[in-house]
C-alpha positions as CSV (number, residue, x, y, z in Angstrom):
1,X,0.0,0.0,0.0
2,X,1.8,3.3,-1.0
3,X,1.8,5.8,1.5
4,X,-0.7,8.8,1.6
5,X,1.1,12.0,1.4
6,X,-1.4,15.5,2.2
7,X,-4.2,16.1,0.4
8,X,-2.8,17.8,-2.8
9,X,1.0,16.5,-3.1
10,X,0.5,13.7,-5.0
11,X,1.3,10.4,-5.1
12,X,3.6,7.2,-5.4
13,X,2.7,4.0,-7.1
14,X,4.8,0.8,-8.8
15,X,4.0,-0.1,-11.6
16,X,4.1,-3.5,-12.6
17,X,3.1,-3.1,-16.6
18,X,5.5,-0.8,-17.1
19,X,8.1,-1.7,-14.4
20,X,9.2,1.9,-12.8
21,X,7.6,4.0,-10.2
22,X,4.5,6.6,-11.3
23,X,4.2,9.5,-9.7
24,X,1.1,11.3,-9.8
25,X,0.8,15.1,-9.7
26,X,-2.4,17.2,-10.2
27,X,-0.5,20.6,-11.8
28,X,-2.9,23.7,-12.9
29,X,-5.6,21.1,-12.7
30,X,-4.3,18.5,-14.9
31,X,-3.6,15.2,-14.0
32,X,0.2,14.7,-14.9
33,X,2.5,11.4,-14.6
34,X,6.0,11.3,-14.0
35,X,8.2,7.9,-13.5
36,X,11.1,7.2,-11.8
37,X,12.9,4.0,-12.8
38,X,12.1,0.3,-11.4
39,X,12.6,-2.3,-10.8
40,X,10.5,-2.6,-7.1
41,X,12.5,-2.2,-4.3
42,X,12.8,0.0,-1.6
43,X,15.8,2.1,-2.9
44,X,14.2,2.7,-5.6
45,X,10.6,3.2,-4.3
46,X,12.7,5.8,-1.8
47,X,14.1,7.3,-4.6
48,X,10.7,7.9,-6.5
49,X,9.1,9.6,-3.0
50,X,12.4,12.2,-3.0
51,X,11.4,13.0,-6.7
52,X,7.8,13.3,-5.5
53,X,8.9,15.6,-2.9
54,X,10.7,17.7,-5.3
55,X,8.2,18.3,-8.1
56,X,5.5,18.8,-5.2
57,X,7.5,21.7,-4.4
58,X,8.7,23.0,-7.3
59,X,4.9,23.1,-8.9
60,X,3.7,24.9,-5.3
61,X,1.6,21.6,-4.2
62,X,3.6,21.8,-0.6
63,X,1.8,23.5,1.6
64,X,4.0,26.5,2.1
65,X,5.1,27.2,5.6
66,X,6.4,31.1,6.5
67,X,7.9,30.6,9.3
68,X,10.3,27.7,7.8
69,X,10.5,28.3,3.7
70,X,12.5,26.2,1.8
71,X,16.3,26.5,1.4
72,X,18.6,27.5,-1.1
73,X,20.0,24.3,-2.2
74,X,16.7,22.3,-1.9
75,X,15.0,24.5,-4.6
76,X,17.1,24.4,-7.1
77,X,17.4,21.1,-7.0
78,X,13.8,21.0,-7.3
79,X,13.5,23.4,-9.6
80,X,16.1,21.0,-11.9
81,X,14.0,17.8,-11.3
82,X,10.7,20.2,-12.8
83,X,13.3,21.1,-15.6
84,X,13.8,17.9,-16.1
85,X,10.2,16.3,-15.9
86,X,9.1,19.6,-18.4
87,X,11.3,18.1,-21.1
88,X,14.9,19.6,-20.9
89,X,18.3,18.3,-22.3
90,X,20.4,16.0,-20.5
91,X,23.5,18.9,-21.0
92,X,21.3,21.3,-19.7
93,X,20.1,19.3,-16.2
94,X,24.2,18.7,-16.1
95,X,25.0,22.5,-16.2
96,X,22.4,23.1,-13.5
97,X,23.5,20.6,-11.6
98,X,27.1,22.4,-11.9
99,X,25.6,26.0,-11.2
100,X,24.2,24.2,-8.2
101,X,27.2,23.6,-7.2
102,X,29.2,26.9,-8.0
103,X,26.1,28.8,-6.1
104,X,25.8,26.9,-2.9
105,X,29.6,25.8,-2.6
106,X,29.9,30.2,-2.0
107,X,26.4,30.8,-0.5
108,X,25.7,27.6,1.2
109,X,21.7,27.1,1.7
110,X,20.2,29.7,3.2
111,X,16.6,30.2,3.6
112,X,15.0,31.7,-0.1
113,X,13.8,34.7,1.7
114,X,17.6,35.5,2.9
115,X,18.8,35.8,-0.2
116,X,19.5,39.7,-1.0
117,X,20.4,41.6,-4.3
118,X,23.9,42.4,-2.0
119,X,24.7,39.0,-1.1
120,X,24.0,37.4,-4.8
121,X,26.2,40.1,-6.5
122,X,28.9,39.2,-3.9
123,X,28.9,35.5,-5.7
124,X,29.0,37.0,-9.1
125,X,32.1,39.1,-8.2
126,X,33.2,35.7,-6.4
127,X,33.3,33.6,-9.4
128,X,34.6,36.8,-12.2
129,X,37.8,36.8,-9.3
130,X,38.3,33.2,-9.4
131,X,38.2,33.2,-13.0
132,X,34.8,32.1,-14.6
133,X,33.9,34.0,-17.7
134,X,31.3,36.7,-18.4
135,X,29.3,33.7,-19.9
136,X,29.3,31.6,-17.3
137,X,28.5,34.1,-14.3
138,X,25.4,34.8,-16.7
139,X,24.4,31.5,-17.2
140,X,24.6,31.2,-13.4
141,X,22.5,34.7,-13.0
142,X,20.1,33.2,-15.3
143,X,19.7,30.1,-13.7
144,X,19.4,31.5,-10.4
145,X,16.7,33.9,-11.9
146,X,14.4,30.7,-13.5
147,X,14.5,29.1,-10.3
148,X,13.8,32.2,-8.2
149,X,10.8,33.6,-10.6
150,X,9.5,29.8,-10.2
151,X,9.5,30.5,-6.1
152,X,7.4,33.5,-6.7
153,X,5.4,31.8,-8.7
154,X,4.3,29.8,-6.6
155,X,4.4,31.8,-3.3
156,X,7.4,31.4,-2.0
157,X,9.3,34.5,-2.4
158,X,7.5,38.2,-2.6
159,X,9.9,39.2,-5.5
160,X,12.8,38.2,-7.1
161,X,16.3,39.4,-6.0
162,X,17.8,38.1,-8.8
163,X,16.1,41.1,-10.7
164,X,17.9,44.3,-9.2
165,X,20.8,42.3,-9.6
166,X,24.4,43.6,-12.1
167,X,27.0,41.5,-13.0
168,X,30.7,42.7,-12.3
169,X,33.3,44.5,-15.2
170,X,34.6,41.9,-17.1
171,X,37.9,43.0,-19.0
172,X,37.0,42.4,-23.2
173,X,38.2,39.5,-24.9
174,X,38.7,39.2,-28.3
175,X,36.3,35.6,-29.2
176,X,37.2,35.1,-32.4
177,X,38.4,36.6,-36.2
178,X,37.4,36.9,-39.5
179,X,39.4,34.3,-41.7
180,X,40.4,36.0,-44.9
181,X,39.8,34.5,-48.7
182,X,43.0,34.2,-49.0
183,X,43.3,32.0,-46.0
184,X,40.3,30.2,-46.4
185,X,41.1,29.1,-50.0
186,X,44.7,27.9,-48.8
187,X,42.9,25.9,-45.5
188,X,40.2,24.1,-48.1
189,X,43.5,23.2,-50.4
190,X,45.4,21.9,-47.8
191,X,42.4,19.7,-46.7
192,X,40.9,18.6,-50.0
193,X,42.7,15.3,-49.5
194,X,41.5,14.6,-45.9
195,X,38.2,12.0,-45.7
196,X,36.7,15.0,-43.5
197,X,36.9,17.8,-45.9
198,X,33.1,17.8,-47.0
199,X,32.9,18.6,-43.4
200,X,35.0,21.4,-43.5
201,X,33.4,22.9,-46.4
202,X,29.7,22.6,-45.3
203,X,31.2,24.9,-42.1
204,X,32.6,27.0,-44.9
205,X,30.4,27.1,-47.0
206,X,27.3,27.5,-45.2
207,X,28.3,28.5,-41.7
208,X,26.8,25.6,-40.0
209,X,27.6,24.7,-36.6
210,X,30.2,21.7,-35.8
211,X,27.7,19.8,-33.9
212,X,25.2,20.4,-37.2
213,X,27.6,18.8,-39.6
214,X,28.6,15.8,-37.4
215,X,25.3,15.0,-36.7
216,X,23.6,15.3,-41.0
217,X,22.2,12.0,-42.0
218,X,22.4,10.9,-45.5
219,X,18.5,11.1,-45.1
220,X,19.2,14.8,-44.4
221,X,20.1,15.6,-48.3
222,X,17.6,15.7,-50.8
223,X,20.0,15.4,-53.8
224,X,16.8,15.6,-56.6
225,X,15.5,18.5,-55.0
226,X,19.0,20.1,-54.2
227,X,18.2,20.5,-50.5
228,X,20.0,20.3,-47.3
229,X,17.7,19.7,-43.8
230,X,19.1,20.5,-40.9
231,X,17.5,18.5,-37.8
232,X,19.8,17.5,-35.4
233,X,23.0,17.9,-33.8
234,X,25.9,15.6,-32.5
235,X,26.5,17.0,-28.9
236,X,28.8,16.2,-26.2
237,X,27.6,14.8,-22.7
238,X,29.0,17.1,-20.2
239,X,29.0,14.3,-17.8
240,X,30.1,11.2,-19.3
241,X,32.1,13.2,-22.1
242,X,30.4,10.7,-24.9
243,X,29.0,12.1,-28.4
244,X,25.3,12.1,-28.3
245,X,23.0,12.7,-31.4
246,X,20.2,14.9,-30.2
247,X,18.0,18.1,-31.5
248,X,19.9,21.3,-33.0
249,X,20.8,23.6,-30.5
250,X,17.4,26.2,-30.5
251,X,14.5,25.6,-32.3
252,X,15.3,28.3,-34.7
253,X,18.2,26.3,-35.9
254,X,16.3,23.5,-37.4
255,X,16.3,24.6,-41.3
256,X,16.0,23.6,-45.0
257,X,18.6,25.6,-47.4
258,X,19.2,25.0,-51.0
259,X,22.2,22.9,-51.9
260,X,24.4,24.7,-54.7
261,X,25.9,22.2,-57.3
262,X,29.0,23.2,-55.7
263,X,28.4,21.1,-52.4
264,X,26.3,19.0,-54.6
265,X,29.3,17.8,-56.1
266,X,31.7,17.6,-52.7
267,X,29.0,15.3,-50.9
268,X,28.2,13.5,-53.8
269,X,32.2,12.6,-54.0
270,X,32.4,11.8,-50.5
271,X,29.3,9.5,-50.6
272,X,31.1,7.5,-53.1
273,X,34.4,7.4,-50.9
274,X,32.2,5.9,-47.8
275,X,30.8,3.6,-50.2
276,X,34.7,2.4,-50.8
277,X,35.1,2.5,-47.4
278,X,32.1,0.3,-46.6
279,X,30.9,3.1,-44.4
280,X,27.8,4.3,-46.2
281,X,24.5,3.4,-45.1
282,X,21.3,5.4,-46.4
283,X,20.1,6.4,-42.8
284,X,23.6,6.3,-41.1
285,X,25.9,9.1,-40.5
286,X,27.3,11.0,-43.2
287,X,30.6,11.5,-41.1
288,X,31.4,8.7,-40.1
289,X,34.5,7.8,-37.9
290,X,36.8,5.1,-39.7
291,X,34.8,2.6,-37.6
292,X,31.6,3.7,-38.6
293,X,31.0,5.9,-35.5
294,X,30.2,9.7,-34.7
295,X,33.7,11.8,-35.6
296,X,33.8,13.0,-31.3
297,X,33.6,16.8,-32.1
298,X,37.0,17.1,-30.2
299,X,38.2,15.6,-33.1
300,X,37.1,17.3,-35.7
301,X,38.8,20.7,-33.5
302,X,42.2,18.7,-33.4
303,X,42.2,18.1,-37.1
304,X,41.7,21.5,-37.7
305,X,44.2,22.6,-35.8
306,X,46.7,20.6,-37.6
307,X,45.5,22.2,-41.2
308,X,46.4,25.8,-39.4
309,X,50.0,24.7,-38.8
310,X,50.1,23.2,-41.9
311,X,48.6,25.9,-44.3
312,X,50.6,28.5,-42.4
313,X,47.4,29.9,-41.3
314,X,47.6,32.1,-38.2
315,X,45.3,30.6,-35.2
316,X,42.1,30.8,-35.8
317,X,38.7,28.9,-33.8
318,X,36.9,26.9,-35.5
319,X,33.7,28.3,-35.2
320,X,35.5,31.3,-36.6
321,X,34.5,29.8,-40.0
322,X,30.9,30.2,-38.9
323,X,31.5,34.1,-37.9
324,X,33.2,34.3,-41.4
325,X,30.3,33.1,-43.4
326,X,27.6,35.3,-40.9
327,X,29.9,38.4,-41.5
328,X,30.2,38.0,-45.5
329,X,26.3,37.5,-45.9
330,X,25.9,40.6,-44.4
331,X,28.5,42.2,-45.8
332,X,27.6,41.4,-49.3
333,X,23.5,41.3,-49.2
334,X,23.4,44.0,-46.7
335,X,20.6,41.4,-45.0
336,X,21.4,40.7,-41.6
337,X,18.2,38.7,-41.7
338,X,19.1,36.4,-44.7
339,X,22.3,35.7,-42.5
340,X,20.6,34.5,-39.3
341,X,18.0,32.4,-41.0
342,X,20.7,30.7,-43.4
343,X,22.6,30.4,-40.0
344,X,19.8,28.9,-37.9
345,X,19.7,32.6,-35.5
346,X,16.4,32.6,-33.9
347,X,17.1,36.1,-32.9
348,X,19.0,38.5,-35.3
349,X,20.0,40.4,-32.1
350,X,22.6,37.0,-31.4
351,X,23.9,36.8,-35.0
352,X,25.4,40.7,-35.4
353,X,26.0,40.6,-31.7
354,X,28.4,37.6,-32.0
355,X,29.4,37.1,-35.6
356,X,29.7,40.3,-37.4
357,X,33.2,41.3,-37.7
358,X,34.3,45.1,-39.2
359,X,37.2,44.8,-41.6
360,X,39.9,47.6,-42.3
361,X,38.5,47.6,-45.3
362,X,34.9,48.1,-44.1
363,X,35.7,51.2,-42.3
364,X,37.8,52.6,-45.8
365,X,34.8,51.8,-48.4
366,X,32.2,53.3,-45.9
367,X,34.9,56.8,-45.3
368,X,35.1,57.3,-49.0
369,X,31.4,57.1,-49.5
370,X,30.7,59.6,-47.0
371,X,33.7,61.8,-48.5
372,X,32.3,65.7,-48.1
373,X,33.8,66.8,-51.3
374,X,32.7,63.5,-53.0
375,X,35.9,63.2,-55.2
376,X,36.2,59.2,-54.4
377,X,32.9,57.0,-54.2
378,X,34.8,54.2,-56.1
């Protein structure tokens, strides 16, 4: 007989069909199910009462208590399980799980309502001294926001702290270049031999992201109607460090754009080359490893490192190739919103915030245009 919990906090059942635990939640007066994995025992039946626990708090079905409201560290662990039951990537419940960690290691758990605009900004300038970047004391912030703005949701907090919160000065850093013609056409040269160098085209070529190439099925090209789908992404488990194939990174990214007789021709050539190589299978992988596995994107990165020092080519990121394409686009068709949708950029904000560089020779055409005595608008 499961035990009753109060009137309202739901409930824990085996089941034997189906052979995990169900736990039953009635959320914004739906009936929802959740499951916590069997088989019956009484670790795992405590286990799947701790995950009740959780969700009944993080969806406000605890009774809440003023005088004793939940602490720090048991709400965002809460507030990851919800995350978690509402559908979100395993990377992302791992990078909670680490801002978890970076919060309360420096806070501890103190009570929600203790927690003061003063005392969180003291843990951003915390982690910028010990060394975190800018993007990772937001990604923090913003965690610590979603999980706050869930506790007033519900009643637990008056307002959200995190709000009249600013992060610390971070000194700039220079992320990344613009990777000249000239360079460009000597990196493709010295790679045109290399069983990966479709690979390094389409990032060329197109500007896709790594984990979009690695992760194309040959079900992904329509070579009769000269079209390239883009519908997943081959990721990296942040935990277990394993290449995962899994959805594109945003739900803007997902995309179908024309494929020129150009790249036609490259993955056409390279199809025949895994069919040499026994590798080609119409619903596998079109990058294969030489075993027939997913290239580990780590890979990829050290290969092109290798074609730097070998073309001469000064140091340059690999996902410089994708700032490189965004930056031309714009350059040439004066349409920064052809360039994010032909770059999967939900938000055109993103794509000229991050990608678009300013050449020399930017600033120089654009001076002798505006030239007061007009005697140079070549």
């Amino acid at each position: 007989m499961p035990k009753r919990n109060r009137k309202g906090e739901g409930s824990v059942r085996y089941r034997e069909d189906l052979g995990v635990y169900e736990v039953r939640l009635t959320v914004g007066g739906k009936r929802k199910s959740f499951y916590s994995p069997g088989p019956k025992s009484r670790e795992n039946a405590r286990k799947a009462e701790l995950l009740r626990r959780k969700l009944a708090l993080a969806y406000g079905l605890t009774r809440a208590d003023p005088e004793e409201p939940p602490g720090l560290l048991e709400w965002l662990e809460a507030h990851a399980e919800a995350a978690r039951a509402e559908g979100r990537r395993e990377n992302t419940l791992n990078e909670y799980a680490r801002y978890t960690r970076l919060v309360v290691d420096r806070l501890g758990s103190p009570r929600l309502d203790h927690l003061t605009p003063e005392r969180l900004e003291a843990l951003f300038r915390a982690l910028a001294q010990e060394g975190y970047s800018r993007s990772t004391v937001t990604h923090v912030r913003n965690f610590l926001h979603a999980a706050l703005e869930r506790a007033v949701r519900y009643g637990r907090l008056h307002e959200n702290p995190v709000d009249r919160t600013v992060l610390p000065r971070f000194p700039q850093r220079e992320v990344g270049r613009e990777i000249s013609e000239e360079e460009l056409r000597r990196l493709l040269e010295t790679l045109k031999t290399h069983r990966l160098y479709p690979a390094f085209y389409l990032l060329a070529a197109y500007g896709l992201r790594r984990g979009e190439v690695l992760g194309l099925l040959w079900s992904d090209i329509d070579f009769e109607k000269d079209l390239l789908h883009i519908r997943r992404a081959l990721t990296v488990n942040t935990r277990t460090g394993q290449p995962i194939l899994g959805p594109t990174k945003t739900s803007g990214s997902n995309r179908v754009l024309p494929l020129t007789e150009e790249a036609k021709e490259v993955l056409l050539a390279h199809r025949e080359r895994m069919v040499l190589e026994e590798l080609y299978q119409p619903q596998g992988l079109v990058f294969p490893s030489t075993t027939g596995n997913p290239v580990h994107p780590s890979n990829l990165r050290r290969t092109w490192l290798r074609v730097l020092k070998k073309a001469g080519v000064p140091r340059a990121r690999l996902h410089d190739l994708r700032g490189t394409f965004i930056t031309r686009v714009v350059r040439e068709t004066k349409n920064p919103k052809l360039a994010a949708a032909l770059a999967g950029h939900k938000s055109l904000a993103v794509a000229l915030q991050h990608y678009t560089r300013v050449s020399e020779e930017d600033l120089k055409q654009t001076l002798r245009h505006l030239d007061p005595l007009g005697k140079d608008k070549g």
